[in-house]
C-alpha positions in Angstrom: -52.4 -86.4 64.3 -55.4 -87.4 61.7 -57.9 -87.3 64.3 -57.0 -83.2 64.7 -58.0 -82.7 61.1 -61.1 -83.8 60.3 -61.1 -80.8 57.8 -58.2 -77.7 57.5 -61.0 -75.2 57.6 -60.9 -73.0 61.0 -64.8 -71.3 60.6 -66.2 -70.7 63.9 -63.1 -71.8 65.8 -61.6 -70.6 68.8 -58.0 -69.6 68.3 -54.6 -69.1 69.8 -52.3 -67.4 67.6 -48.3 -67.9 68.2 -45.0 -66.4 67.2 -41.9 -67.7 67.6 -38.7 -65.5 67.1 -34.9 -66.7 67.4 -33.4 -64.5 69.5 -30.9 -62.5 67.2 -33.9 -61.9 65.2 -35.1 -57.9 65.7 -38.3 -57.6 67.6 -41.2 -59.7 68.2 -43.5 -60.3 65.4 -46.7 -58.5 65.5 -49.7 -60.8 65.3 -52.2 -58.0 64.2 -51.9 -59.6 60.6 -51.9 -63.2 61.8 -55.2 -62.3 63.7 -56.6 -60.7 60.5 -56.1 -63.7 58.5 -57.4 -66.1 60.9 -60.6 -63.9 61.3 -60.9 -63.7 57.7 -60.8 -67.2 57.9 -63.7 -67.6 60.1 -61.7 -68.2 63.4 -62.4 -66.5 66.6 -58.8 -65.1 68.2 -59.4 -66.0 72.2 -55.4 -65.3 73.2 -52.1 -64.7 71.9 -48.6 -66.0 72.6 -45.5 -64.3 71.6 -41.9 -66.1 72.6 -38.6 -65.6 72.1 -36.4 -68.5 71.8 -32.8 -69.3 71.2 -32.7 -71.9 68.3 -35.9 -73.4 66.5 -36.3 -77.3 68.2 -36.5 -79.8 65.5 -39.4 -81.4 67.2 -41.8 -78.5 68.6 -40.2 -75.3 66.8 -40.5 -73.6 70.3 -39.4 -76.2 72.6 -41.4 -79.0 74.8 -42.2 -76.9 77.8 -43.6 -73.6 75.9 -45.8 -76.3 74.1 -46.7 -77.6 77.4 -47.5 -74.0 78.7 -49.4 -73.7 75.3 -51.7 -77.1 75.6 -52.6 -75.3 78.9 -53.5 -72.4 77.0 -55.9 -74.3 75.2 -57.8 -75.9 78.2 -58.5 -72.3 79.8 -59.6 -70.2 77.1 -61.0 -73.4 75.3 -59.4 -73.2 72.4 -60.0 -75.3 68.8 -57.1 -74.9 67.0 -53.3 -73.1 67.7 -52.0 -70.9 64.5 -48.3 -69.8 64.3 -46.9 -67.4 62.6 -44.3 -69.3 61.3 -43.6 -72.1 59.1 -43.5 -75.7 60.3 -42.6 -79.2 59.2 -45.3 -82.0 59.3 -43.2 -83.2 62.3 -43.2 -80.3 64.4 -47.1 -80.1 63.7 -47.4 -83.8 64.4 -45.1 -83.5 67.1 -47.1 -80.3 68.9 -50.9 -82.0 68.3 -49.8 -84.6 70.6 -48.8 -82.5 73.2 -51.6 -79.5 73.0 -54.4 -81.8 71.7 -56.0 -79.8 69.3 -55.0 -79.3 66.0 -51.7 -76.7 64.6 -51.5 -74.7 61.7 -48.8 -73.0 60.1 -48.9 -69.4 58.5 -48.8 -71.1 55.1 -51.6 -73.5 55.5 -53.8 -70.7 56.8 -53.4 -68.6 53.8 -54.2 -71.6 51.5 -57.5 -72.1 53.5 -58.2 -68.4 52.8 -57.8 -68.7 49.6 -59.9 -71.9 48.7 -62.4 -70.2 50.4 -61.9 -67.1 48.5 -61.9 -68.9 44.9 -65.3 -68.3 42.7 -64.2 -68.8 39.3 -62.6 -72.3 38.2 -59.4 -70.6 37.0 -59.0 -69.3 40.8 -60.0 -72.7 41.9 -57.4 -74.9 40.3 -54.8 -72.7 41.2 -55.5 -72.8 44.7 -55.9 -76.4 44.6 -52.6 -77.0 42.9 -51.1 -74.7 45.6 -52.7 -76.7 48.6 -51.5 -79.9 46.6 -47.9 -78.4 46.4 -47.9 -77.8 49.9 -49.4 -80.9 51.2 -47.4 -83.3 48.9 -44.0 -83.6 50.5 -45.7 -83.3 53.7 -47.6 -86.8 52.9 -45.2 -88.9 54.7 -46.0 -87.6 58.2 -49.4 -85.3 57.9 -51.9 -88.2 57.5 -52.3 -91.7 55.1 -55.0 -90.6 53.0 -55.8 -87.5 50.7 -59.7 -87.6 52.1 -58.1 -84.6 54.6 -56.7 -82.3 52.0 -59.3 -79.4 51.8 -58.6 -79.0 47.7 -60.8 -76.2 45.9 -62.3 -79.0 43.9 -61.6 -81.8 41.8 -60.1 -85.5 43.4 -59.3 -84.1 46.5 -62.6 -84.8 48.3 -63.2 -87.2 50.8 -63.1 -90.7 49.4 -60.8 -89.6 46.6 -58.5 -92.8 47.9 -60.9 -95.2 49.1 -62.3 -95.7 52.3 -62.1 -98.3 55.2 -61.3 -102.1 53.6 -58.9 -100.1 51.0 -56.0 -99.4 52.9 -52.8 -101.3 52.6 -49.3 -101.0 54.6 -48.6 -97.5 55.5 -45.4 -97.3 53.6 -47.3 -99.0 50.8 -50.5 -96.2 51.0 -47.8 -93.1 51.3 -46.8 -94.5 47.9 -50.1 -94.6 46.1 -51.4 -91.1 47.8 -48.2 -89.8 46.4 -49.0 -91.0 43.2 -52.5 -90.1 43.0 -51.1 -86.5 44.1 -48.3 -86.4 41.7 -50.8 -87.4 39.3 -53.7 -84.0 40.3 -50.6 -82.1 40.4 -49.5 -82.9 36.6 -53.5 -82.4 36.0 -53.6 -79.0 37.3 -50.4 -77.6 35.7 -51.8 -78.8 32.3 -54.8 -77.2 32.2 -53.5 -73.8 33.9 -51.1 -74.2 31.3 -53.4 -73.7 28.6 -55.4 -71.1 30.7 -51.8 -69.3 30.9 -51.6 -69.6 27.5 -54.8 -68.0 26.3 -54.1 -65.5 29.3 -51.3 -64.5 27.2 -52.8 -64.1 24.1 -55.5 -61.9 25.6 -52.9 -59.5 27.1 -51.0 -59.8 23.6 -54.0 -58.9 21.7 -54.4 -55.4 23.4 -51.0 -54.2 21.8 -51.2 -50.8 21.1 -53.3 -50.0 24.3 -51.9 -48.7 27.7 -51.8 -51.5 30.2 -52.2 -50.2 34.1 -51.6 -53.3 36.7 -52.7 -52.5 40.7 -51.2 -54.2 43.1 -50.6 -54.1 46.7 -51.1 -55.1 49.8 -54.3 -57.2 50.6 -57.2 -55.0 51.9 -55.2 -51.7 50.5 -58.3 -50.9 48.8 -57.1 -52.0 44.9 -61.0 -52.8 44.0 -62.3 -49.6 45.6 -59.7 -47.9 44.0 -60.7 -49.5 40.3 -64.6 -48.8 41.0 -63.9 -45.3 41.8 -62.5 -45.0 38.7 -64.1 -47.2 36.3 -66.9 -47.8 37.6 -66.4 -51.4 37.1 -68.8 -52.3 40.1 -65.6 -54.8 41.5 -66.8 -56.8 44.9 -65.5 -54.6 47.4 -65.5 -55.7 51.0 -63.4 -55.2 54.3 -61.6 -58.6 54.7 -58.3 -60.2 53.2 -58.3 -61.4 50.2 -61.9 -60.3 48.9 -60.9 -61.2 45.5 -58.8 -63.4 43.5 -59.6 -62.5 40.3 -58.2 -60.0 37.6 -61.0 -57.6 36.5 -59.6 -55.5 33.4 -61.8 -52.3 32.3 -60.9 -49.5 30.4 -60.4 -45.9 31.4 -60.1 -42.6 30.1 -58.1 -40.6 33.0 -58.0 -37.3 30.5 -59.6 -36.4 26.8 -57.9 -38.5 24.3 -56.2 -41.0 26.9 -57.9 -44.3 27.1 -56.4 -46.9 29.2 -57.0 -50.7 30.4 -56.8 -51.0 34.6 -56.3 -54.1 35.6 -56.9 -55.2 39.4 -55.1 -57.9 40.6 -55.2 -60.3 43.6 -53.7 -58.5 47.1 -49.9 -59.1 48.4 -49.6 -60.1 52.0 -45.9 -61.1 54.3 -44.2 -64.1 53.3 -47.1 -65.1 50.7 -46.4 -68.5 50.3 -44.5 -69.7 47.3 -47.2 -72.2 46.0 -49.3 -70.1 45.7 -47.2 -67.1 43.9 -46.4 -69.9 41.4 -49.7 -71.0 41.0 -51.6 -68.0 40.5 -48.7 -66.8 37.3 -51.7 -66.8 34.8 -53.5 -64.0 37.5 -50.1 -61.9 38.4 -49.1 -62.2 34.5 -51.2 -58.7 34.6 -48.1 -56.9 36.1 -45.2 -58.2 34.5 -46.6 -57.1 30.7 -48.4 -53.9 32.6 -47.0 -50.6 31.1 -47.4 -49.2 34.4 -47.8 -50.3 38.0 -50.1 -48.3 40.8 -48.6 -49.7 44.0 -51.5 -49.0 46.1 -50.9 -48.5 49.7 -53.3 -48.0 53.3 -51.9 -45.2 55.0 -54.5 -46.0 57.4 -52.5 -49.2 58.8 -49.6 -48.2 60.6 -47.3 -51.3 59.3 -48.0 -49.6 55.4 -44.2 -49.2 54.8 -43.2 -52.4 56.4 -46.3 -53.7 53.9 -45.2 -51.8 51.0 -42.1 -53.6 51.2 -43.9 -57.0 51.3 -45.4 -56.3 47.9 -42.0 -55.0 46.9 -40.4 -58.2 47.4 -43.3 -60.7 45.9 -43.0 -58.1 42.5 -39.2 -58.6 42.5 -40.0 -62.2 42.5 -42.8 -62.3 39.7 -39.9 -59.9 37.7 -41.5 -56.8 38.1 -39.1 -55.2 40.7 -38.0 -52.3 38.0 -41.1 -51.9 36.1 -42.3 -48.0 36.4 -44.6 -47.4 38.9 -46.2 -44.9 40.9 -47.1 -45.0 44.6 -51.1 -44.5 45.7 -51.0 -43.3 48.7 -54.7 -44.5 49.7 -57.0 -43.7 52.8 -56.2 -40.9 53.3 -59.8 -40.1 54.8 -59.3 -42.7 57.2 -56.1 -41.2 58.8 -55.7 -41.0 62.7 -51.9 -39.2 62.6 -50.9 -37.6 59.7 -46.8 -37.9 60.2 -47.0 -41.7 58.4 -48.5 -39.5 55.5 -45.9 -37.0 55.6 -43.2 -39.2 56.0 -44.5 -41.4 52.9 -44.7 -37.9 50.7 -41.2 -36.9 51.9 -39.6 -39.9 50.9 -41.8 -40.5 47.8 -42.7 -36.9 46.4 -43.9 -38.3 43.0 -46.6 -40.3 45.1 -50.4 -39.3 44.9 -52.3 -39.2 47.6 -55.8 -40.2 47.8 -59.0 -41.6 49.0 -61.0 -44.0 46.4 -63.9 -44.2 48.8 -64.6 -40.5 48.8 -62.8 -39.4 45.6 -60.4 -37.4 46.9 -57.1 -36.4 44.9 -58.1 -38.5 41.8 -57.4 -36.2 39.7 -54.4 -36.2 40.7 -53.7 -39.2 40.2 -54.9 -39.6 36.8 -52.6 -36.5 35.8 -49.4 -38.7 36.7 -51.4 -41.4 35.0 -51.2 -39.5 32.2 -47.5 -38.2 32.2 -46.2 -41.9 32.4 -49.1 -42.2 29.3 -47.5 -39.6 27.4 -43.9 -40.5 28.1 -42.6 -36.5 28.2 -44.0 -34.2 25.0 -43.3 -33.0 22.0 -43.8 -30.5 19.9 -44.1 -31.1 15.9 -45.7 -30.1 12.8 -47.6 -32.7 10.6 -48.6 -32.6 7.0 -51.1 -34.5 5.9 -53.6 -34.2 2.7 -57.1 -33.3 3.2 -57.9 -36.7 2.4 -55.9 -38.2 5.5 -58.9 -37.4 7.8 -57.1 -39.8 9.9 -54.1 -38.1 11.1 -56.1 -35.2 12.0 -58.5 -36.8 14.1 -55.8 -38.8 15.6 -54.3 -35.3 16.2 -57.1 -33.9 17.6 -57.9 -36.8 20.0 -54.3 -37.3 21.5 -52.4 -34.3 21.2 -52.9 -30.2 21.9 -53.2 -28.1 18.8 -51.1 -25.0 18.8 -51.8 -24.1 14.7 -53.1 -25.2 11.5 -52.4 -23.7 8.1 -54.5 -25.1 5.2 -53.0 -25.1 1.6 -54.4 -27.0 -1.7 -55.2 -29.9 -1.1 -53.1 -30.9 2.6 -53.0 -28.5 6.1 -49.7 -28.2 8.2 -50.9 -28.7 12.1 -48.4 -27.9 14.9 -49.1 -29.8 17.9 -47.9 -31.0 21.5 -48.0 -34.8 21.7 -47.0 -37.6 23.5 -43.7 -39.0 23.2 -45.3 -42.6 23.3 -48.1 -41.8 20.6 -45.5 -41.2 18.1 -45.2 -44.8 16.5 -48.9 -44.6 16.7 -48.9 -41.7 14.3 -46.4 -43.3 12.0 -49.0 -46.1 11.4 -51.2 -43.7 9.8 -48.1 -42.5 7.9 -48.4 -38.7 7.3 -47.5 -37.0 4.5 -44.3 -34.6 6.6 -43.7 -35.0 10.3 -41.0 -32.5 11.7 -39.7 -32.1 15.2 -40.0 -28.0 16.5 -39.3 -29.1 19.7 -38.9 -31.7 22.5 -39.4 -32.0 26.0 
């Protein structure tokens, strides 16, 4: 099997990609996202196979002769490595690199590759290292001897990380030190992301008081066009899966007297694997202390509500499933048929639709922006003293003034504000607040 992974990367390769689906399951799976990810990935996609089958085989996943028919596969189109869609034990890969002669990855592993070849910052790469260790490490006993195959971010999983040739003991004996030496990175890692989590936390803790906004998605949904559009933060934008990995916070003002931090996090995709969810907590702690979510979805891509769901379920899972949010309907420029668009606005009429790239309906969206700001209105009058030049600029800034009436020495101002800005108003503690009216 070791001699088929010289390296997990798949740049330059030419591909098969595969999907297996138990019968009673409903539909074949389509490999249009499979094929994304392994071009993103560097991989060349020379010929698909799609099967249905009536049990998963312990030993192949699809059955012996459909990985016979498969190895054939590879000898007319050439092929370099086989990708399934679906997840497989080191002993079905094992099992199927003997039989097709080139090397097999799962869905999993080729989202890990991806990723470590996504990472930039050394936050991003330790957590994609950890996740590629978590992955590999209960695999150790039938993927390979040695840790010099393990493509890691960075760190002691390079080649040599072992020892080489005149270092290697009984196998049973190696599988234990390479599990050791694993078990070992692995306690590395989830130290120092710990503290990384922890000053993660005290950042997001130390912007109390301000309006957090999370985006998340689907990879590719356009979350970094979407936050240079209205920022002007100047994000890396490009068309490929995960483009970025990293949270960029800026702050912006969506209407006069609303300022607001938006967050971009890294993009959603089906059945993310669970390392990596776990590994990148520090990035996705963004949404779960976000005040508000913008679930940004491509209207473009005609799987958006089966993808919208996909982020759905990875939000549930980081605890975020009831956190308030409103739907971005995005691409809207790009559309071919309009009826997914209609559908979506039927179902979800509180949605905005929009198109980062060409500004369309942003404002828009920065008026519901500003609703969930506001919490609902109020109308009240506050008294404050002519020296309290505080509560009328905050007055000014952050609500609408309907009157003032100046007397000696204070002025009563009516004024619409902000259900949310009230505890901010106390702070600056007024001489006479009274409620006219609510909303």
């Amino acid at each position: 099997m070791e001699k088929f992974r010289q390296t997990l990367k798949v740049k330059k390769e030419r591909a098969i990609l595969v999907a297996a689906m138990v019968i009673r399951s409903n539909g074949l799976a389509d490999l249009a996202e499979l094929a994304a990810l392994a071009e993103s990935a560097g991989a060349v996609v020379v010929d698909r196979f799609q099967q249905k089958i009536r049990r998963v085989h312990a030993s192949t996943y699809l059955g012996k002769g459909k990985a016979v028919e498969l190895g054939r596969r590879v000898r007319r189109f050439n092929a370099d490595v086989i990708i399934f869609d679906n997840d497989l034990s080191p002993a079905q890969i094992r099992e199927l690199e003997e039989i097709v002669q080139v090397k097999v990855l799962d869905r999993s592993e080729l989202i890990l590759d991806i990723f470590a070849t996504r990472a930039q910052t050394r936050q991003a790469k330790l957590q994609v290292e950890l996740a590629q260790l978590e992955y590999t490490y209960p695999r150790l006993a039938r993927m390979w001897s040695h840790l010099d195959t393990v493509a890691g971010a960075g760190g002691g999983t390079t080649a040599g990380a072992v020892g080489g040739i005149g270092t290697r003991g009984p196998g049973e004996q190696q599988l234990e030190i390479d599990r050791r030496l694993v078990h070992k990175r692995i306690t590395e890692l989830r130290r120092e992301l710990a503290g990384i989590d922890d000053r993660k936390l005290r950042e997001i803790k130390a912007r109390k008081g301000l309006f957090k906004i999370c985006l998340v998605g689907y990879t590719n949904a356009g979350k970094s066009t979407l936050l240079n559009a209205l920022t002007g933060a100047n994000a890396f934008v490009e068309d490929r899966l995960f483009a970025t990995l990293d949270t960029r916070t800026r702050k912006w003002i969506p209407a006069k007297g609303v300022e607001v931090l938006l967050s971009d996090t890294v993009g959603f995709v089906r059945d993310l694997p669970h390392q990596l969810v776990a590994s990148f907590k520090a990035t996705l702690e963004e949404a779960v202390n976000a005040d508000l979510l913008l679930h940004v979805i491509d209207v473009a891509n005609p799987d958006a509500l089966a993808q919208a769901e996909s982020v759905n379920h990875v939000l549930a899972e980081i605890g975020c499933g009831g956190k308030p949010t409103v739907l971005v309907l995005n691409k809207i420029d790009a559309l071919k048929d309009i009826s997914l668009l209609e559908t979506l606005e039927t179902i979800h009429p509180e949605a905005a639709s929009v198109s980062a790239r060409s500004g369309r309906g942003l404002d828009g969206l920065a008026a519901k922006v500003v609703e969930h700001y506001k919490g609902g209105e109020v109308t009240l009058r506050v008294g404050a003293s002519h020296a309290n030049g505080k509560v009328q600029s905050f007055l000014r800034a952050h609500g609408r003034i309907l009157s003032e009436q100046y007397g000696d020495g204070a002025v009563m101002v009516e004024v619409t504000l902000g259900k949310n800005q009230l505890s901010e108003l106390e702070r600056l503690h007024p001489e006479s607040v009274e409620f006219v009216r609510g909303s």
